[in-house]
C-alpha angles and dihedrals in degrees: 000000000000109000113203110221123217114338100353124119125199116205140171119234115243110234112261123234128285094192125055116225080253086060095245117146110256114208127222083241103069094025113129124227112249127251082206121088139156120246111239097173157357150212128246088246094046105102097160107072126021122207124290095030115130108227138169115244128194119281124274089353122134145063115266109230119181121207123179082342097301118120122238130180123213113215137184106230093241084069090075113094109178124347111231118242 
């Protein structure tokens, strides 16, 4: 298991969706990647989110880390933007 330090945050990106709201296919190859993603876990300095919310963080920031071949990103807290209801 990957543990973030200080103020980092290490979540997991939500898939994005297959179907549009149109109901279109959408291919692998045009999907975007989403701004949602799921916090896995936290760093002893991060007082904003907890572990297992769902947030939006800022568009194309992060470091990719994979882990048993799951990615994972690595964000500075400042890199949240909302966290979803």
């Amino acid at each position: 298991m990957i543990t973030p330090i200080r103020k980092n945050i290490l979540v997991k990106p939500v898939a994005a969706d297959t179907i549009s709201t149109g109901g279109i296919f959408i291919p692998d190859t045009v999907q975007v990647d989403s701004d949602k993603v799921e916090v896995i876990a936290v760093g002893s300095q991060v007082t904003k989110v907890k572990p297992g919310q769902m947030v939006f963080r800022k568009h194309h920031l992060g470091t990719e880390i994979f882990d048993n071949d799951v990615k994972y990103l690595l964000l500075d807290e400042e890199s949240i933007l909302a966290i979803s209801n």
